[in-house]
C-alpha positions in Angstrom: -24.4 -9.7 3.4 -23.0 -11.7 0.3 -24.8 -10.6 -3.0 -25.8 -7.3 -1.9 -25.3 -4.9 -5.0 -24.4 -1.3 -4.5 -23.9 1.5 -7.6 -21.5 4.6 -7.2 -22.5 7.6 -9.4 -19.9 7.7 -11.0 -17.8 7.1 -14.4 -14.5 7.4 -12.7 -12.7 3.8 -11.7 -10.5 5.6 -9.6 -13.0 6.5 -7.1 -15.0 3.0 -7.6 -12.0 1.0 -6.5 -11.3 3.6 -3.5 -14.7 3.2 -2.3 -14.5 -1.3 -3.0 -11.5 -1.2 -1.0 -12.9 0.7 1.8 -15.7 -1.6 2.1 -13.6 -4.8 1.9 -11.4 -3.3 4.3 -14.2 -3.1 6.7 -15.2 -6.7 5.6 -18.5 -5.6 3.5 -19.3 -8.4 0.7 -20.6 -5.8 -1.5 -20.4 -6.0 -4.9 -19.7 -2.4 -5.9 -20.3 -1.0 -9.6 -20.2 2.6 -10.9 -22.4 4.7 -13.1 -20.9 3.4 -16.5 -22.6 -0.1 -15.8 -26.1 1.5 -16.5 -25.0 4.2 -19.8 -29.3 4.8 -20.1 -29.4 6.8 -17.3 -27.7 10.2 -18.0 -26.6 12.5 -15.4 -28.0 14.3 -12.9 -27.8 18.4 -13.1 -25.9 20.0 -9.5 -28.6 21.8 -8.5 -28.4 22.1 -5.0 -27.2 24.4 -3.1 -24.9 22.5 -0.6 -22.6 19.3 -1.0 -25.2 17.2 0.4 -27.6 18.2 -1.5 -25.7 17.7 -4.8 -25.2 14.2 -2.7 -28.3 13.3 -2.4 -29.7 14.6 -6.0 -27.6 12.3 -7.6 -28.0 9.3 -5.2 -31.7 9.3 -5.5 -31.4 9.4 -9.0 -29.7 6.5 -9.1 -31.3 4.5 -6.5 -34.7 5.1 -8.6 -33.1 4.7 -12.0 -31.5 1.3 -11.4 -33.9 0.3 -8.2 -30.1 -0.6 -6.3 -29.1 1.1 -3.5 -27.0 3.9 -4.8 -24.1 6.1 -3.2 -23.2 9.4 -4.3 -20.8 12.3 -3.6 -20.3 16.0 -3.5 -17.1 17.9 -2.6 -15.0 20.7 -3.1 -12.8 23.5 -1.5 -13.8 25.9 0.9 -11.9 29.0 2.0 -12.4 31.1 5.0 -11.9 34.4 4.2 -13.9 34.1 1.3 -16.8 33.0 3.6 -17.0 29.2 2.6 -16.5 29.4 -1.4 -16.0 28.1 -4.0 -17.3 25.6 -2.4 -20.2 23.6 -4.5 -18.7 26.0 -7.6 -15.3 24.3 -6.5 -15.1 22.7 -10.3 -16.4 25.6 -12.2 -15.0 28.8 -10.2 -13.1 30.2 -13.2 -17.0 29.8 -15.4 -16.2 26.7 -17.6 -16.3 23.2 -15.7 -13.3 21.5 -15.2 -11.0 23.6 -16.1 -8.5 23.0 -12.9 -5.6 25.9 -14.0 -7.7 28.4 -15.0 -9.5 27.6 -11.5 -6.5 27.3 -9.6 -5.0 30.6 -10.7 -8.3 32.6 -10.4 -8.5 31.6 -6.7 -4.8 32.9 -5.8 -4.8 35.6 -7.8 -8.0 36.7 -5.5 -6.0 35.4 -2.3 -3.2 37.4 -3.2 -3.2 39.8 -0.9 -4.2 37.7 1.8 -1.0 36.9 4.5 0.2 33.1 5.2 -1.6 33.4 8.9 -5.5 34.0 7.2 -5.8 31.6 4.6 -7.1 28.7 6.4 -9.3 26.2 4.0 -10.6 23.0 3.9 -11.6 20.1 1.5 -15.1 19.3 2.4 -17.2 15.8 0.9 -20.3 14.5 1.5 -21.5 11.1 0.6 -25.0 9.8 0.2 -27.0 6.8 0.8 -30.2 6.5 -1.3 -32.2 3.6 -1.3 -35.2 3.0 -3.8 -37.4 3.6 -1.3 -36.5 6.7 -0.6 -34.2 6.3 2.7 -31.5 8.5 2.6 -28.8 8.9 4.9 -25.6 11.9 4.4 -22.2 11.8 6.1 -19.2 14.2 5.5 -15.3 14.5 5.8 -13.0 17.5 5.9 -9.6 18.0 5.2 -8.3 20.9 6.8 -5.3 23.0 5.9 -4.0 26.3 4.5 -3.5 27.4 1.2 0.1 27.8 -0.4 0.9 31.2 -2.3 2.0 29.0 -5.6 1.3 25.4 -6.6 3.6 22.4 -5.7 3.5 19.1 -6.9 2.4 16.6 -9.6 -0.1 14.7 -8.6 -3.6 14.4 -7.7 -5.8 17.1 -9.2 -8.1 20.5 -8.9 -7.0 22.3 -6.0 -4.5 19.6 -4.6 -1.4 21.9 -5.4 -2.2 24.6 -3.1 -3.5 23.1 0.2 -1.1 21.7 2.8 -3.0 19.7 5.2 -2.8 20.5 8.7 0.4 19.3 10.1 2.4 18.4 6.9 5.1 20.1 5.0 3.7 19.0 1.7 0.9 19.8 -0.6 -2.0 17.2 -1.3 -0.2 17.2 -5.0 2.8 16.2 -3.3 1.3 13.4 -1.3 1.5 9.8 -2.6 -2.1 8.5 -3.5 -1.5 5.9 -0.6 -1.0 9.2 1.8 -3.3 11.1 0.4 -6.4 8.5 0.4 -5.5 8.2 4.7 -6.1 11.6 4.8 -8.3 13.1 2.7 -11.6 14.2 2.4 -13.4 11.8 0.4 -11.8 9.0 1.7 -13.3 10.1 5.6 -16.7 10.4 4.1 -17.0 7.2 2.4 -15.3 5.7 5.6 -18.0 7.2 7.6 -20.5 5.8 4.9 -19.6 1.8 6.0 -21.9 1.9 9.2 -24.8 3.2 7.0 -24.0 0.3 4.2 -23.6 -1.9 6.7 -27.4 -1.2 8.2 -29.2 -0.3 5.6 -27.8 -2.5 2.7 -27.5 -5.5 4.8 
């Protein structure tokens, strides 16, 4: 597999080097670049209406754009008893993109009556495969948990403070980055995603 190339859409190193060391990990010679090594090709709008679709939008893009096989994902948080959202609005819920506080303290302020038992959420990714050809192939990962009352902790970002994973005592924000990359969301899907590189980019 030496000297296959694969691009990431994305500008964030962060999520480049997660998504390297996955594939090295699974003994992948890919050499892995993100969306900052081709600056022409602008962003693609979220216009779909799922996280694979977002996925797979800005995959294809890519893919034809640079004529590499491109990877791409879409996640965000989902809460039960508000029947799945904010899901794909996950990074705009409070109207302005990005703004994680004002986000975070819209969503509790409209969970606030809502007792510890019923508010059940998850983390939900999905990563896709495009090729220039057109192939495409989509695989997800879910963190699940419940969602805290206040925020704790420092680190990672968006709604990290407020969801406890499933069986821990501490928030995503309170995880290390080591802990949190075993677990999480993201880092399932693009695990999931090494079978598909492996088969398709090979």
């Amino acid at each position: 597999m030496t000297g296959a190339k694969l691009v990431l859409a994305t500008r964030n190193t962060h999520k480049v080097g997660e998504l390297r060391a996955i594939l090295a990990d699974a003994g992948l010679t890919v050499e892995l670049v993100g969306a900052d090594a081709f600056p022409e090709i602008p962003d693609v709008r979220e216009t779909g209406v799922t996280f694979a679709e977002n996925a797979l939008l800005k995959a294809h893009a890519l893919a034809q754009g640079t004529g590499l096989p491109a990877v791409a994902d879409d996640s965000g948080l989902c809460v039960d008893v508000l029947g799945g959202a904010p899901g794909i609005f996950s990074a705009r819920w409070a109207g302005r993109h990005g703004d994680d506080a004002a986000n975070l303290r819209l969503l509790l302020d409209q969970l606030s009556d809502i007792d510890a038992g019923h508010r059940g959420a998850h983390f939900a990714c999905a990563a896709a495969l495009a090729l220039p050809d057109g192939t495409e192939r989509v695989v997800e990962g879910r963190l699940e948990g419940t969602l805290r009352f206040e925020p704790a902790g420092s680190g990672g970002f968006g709604y990290d403070p407020v969801l406890e994973p499933t069986g821990s005592s501490r928030t995503c924000a309170e995880l290390s980055p080591e802990e949190k990359n075993a677990i999480s969301h993201r880092g399932k899907a693009f695990r999931a995603l090494v079978p598909v590189v492996r088969e398709l980019v090979g």
